[in-house]
Structure formats: structure tokens, C-alpha cells
C-alpha positions in Angstrom: 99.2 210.0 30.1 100.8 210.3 33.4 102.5 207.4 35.1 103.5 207.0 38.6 104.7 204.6 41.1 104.2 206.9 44.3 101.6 207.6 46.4 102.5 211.2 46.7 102.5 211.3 43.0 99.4 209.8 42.7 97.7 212.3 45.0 99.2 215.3 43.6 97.8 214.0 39.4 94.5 212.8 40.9 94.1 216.3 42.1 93.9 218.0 38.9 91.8 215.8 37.2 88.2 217.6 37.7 84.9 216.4 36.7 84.1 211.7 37.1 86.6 209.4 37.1 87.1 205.6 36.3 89.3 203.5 37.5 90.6 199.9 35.8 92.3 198.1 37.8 94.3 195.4 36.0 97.0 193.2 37.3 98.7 193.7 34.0 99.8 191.5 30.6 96.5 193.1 29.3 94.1 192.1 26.5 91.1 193.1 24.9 89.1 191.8 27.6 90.9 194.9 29.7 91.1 197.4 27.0 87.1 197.3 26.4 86.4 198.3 30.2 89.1 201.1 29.9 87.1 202.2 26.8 83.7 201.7 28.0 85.1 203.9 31.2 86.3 206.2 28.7 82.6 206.5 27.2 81.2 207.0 30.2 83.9 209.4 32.3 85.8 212.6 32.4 89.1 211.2 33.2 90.0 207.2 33.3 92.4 206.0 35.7 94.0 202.3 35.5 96.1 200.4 37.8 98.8 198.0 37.3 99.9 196.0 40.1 100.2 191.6 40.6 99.0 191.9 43.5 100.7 189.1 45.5 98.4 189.0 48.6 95.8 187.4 46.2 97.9 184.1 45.2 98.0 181.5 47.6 101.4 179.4 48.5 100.9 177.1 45.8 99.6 179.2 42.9 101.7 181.1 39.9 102.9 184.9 41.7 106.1 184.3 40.4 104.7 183.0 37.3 102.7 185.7 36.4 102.9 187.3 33.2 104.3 190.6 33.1 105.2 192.8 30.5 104.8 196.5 31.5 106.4 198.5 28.4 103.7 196.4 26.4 101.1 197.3 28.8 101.8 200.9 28.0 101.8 200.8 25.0 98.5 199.4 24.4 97.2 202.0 26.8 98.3 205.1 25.0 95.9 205.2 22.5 93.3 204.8 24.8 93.3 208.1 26.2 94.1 207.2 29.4 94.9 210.0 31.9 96.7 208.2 34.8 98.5 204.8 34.9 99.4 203.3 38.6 102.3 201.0 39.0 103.1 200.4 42.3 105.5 198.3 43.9 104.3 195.3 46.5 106.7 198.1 48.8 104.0 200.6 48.0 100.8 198.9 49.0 102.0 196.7 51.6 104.8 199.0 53.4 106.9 197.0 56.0 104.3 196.6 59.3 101.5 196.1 57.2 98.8 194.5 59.1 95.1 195.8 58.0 92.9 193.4 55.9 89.0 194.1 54.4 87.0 190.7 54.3 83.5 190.1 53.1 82.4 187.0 54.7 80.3 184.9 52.9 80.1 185.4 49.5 83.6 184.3 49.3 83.0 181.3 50.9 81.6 179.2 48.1 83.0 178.8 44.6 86.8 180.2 44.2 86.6 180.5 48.1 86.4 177.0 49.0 89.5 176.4 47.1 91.6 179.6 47.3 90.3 180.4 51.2 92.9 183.6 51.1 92.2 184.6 47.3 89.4 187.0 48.3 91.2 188.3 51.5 93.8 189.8 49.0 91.2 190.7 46.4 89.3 193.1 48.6 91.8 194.4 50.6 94.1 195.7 47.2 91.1 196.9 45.6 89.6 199.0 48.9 93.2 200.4 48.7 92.9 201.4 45.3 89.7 202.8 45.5 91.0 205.0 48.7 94.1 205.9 46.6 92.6 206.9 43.5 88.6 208.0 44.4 86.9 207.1 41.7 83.6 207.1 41.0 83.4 204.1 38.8 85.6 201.5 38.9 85.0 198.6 35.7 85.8 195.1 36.0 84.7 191.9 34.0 82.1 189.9 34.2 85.2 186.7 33.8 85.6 187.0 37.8 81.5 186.9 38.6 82.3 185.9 41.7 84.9 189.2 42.5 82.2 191.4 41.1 79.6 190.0 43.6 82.3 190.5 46.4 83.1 193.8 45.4 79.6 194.8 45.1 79.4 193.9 48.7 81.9 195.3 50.2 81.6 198.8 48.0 78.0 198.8 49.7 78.9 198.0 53.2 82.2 200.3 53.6 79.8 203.1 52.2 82.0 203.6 49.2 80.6 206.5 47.1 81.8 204.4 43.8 79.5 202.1 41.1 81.1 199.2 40.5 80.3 198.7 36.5 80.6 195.1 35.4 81.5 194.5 31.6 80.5 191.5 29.1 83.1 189.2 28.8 85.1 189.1 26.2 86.1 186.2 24.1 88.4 184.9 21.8 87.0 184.2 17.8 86.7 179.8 18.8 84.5 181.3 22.5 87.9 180.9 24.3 87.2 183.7 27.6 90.3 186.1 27.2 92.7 185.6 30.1 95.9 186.7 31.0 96.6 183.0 31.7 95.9 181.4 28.0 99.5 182.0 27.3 100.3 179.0 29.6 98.3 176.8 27.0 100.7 174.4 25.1 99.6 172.9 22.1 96.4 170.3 22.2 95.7 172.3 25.3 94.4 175.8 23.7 92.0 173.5 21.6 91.0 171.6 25.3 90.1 174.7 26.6 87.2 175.6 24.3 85.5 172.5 26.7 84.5 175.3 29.3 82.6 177.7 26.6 81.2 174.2 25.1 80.0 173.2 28.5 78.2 176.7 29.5 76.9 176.5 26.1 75.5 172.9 26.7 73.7 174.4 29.9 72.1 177.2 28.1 70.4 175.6 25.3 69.5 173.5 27.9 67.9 176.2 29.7 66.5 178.0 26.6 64.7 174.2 25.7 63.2 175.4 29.1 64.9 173.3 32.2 64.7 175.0 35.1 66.2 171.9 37.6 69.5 173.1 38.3 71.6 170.0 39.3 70.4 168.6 35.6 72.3 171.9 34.1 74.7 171.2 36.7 75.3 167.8 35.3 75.0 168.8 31.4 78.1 170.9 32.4 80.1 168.4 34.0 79.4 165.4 31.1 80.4 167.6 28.9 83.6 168.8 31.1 84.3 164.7 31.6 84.3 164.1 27.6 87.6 166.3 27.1 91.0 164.0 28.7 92.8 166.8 29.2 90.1 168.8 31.8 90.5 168.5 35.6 87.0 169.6 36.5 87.8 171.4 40.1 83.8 172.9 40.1 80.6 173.4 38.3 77.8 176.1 39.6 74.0 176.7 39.3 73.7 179.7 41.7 72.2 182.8 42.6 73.6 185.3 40.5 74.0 188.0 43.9 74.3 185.6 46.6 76.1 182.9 45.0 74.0 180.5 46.9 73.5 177.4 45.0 69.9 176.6 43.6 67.7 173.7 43.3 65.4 175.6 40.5 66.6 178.6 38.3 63.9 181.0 38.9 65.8 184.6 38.1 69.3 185.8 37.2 71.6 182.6 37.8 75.4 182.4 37.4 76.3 179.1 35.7 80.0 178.8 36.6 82.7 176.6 37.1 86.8 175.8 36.9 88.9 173.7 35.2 92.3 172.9 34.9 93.9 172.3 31.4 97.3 170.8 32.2 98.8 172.9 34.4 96.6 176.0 33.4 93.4 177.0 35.4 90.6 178.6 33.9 87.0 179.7 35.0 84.4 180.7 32.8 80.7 182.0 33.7 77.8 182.6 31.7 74.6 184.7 33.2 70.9 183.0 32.6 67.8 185.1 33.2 
């Protein structure tokens, strides 16, 4: 397994590795939500590439950069086994060298959603990963299905800069109790790990809703948020019934629909998605 920080470095190990690559790109403090897309891209590719970086362009003025878990010897380790050919660490230096001033948007399917609360979050998102994916070349590149709304994004803007790469979208993965693994569940203290469960309780809610065969989406809508509004310790910040590629919101689920939303549990926010259809 190779490690680097450099670009040149970088270059000169992506050149001998011959035959389909994958790329992961992580932003570290991984968990097994990570380490099944770097074994599903080992399933399915030659060579598997990941990346490691917190990218800071992504966090907006009042959100947790500094607070962001890191723990890169840990990181490592829990890659090695993996069989993991390349690992990418670079610095904020690296990617964003002093002048920087190029940025890749995707208009509006980043409006809605995380958008019309983190209006720069997306900005950052597509811009680090269309510098990845120039860095490294894949020709997949994995991410979870926990970030719908990045996948939809990225799915757009791999399609209309003429990316030769499949974007590959993986289940999510949850903890034992239906918790959705995230980096940030280690900011959960005490009564609020057992709070959190109210976002897989409330997608739940929807779906047997859905299965008992409703189809009007502001009642799912509302079976979400009741449920949200029964646990003290959830901030409800959104709830979605929408197209699951266009993110626009619906007034009947007719096809593949993204029930989404986020909460905040204390101090901690989370979003959870579940696809119907």
C-alpha cells in the first residue's frame, strides 16, 4: 500500500497501476460504512485507490472544520487489510495552493435540501471531488448512499463535465439499533445516541406507511415529522418526499423517491435517507 501526500507522487504510483481503478474518497475517522465501498471497489476493480482529506472548502463559517474527527494512523490501519493500493493524504496546501481561485458548481440540485441550509456545502463538495477525480483517474469512484443528495450532485456533474468515470452508490450502512454510521456519532453524549435512533424510526414510519400503500407525499412527510416531534431532544431542521434524481419535491410518489431529512441531536447533526420504489 503506497501513501502519499504529493501530487508528483501521486502521478508517478497512479502510473503503474494498469488495468480499472476505484477511487474512495473519504474525509477520514473511517467506519464500516467506508470500508464496505473500499471492498465492494475492491470486488469490482484492478487496483482501489482512496483518499483522505477534511476537505475545509465544504464546511461553512459556523460548522465543526476544526472539530472534525481525525485520526490518520487509525485510518491506516484499518485500510491495510483491505488491499488497498494507493492511499491520498493531502494537505489543504496541496489542493487549494496559494492563488487558488477555480470552483465547479452544479446549479440546482444543490439548491434544495442540504443546499438551502449549507448554500456553500456543495460548492466545496464538487469542486474537491472534480479534483480528485482529475488527480487520480478513476474509473469508478464509490460513495454512500448516507449523502443522497451528494450522489445526485455528483452524478450530475460527472455527466456534464464528460467524466469517463461511474459514480457507484453503496447501501447504507447501519449500526445493530438502525443508527446510519457517521463519522459524527462520536459527538453523541449519553441520552443522545439513544435520541438518534428517532431519524431511522421516522423513515421507518414513512415506509410502512408507503408499503400499507400511501402514495400522498406531504402525509409521509408528516408521518416523519410527528414522529421527529415525539423525541425532546430532536431539532427537526428538514423532512423530504422527493424525486429520487431531481430532488424535486412531490405531491404523489409515483417512482423511485428519496424520503430524507435532518436533525440535530444536541449539538450533533445528522441526516438519514431511505429510497422508496
Amino acid at each position: 500500500m503506497k501513501i502519499t501526500i504529493d501530487l508528483d507522487k501521486l502521478w508517478a504510483t497512479r502510473a503503474t497501476l494498469h488495468g480499472t481503478l476505484g477511487l474512495v474518497p473519504t474525509m477520514g475517522y473511517l467506519h464500516e460504512g467506508h470500508l464496505s465501498l473500499i471492498r465492494r471497489a475492491k470486488a469490482e476493480c484492478d487496483h482501489v485507490a482512496v483518499s483522505i482529506f477534511v476537505n475545509p472548502t465544504q464546511f461553512g463559517p459556523s460548522e465543526d472544520l476544526s472539530k472534525y474527527p481525525r485520526d490518520l494512523e487509525r485510518d491506516l490501519r484499518l485500510i491495510e487489510p483491505l488491499g488497498v493500493d494507493l492511499v491520498w493524504t493531502p494537505t489543504a496546501e496541496v489542493m487549494y495552493p496559494s492563488g487558488y481561485q477555480t470552483w465547479v458548481e452544479v446549479e440546482t440540485l444543490t439548491k434544495p435540501l442540504e443546499g438551502s441550509l449549507r448554500p456553500t456545502h456543495f460548492r466545496g463538495v464538487t469542486t474537491v471531488v472534480s479534483k480528485l477525480f482529475n488527480a487520480v483517474q478513476p474509473h469508478k469512484a464509490y460513495f454512500g448512499q448516507k449523502d443522497a443528495q451528494q450522489a445526485a450532485v455528483l452524478r450530475q456533474m460527472t455527466r456534464d463535465l464528460s467524466y469517463p468515470i461511474e459514480i457507484v452508490v453503496c447501501p447504507i450502512v447501519r449500526e445493530a439499533d438502525g443508527l446510519a454510521m457517521s463519522s459524527r456519532n462520536k459527538y453523541l453524549e449519553g441520552d443522545e445516541r439513544k435520541a438518534a435512533l428517532v431519524l431511522s424510526h421516522a423513515l421507518t414510519a414513512a415506509k410502512e406507511l408507503y408499503d400499507a400503500g400511501e402514495r400522498d407525499a406531504e402525509k409521509l412527510r408528516r408521518k416523519m415529522k410527528d414522529v421527529i416531534a415525539a423525541e425532546p431532544r430532536a431539532q427537526l431542521q428538514y423532512v423530504s418526499c422527493a424525486d429520487y434524481e431531481t430532488l424535486a419535491e412531490l405531491d404523489a410518489v409515483t417512482g423511485k423517491t428519496l424520503l430524507s431529512m435532518a436533525v440535530l441531536i444536541g449539538r450533533t447533526r445528522l441526516i438519514d435517507n431511505f429510497v422508496l420504489g
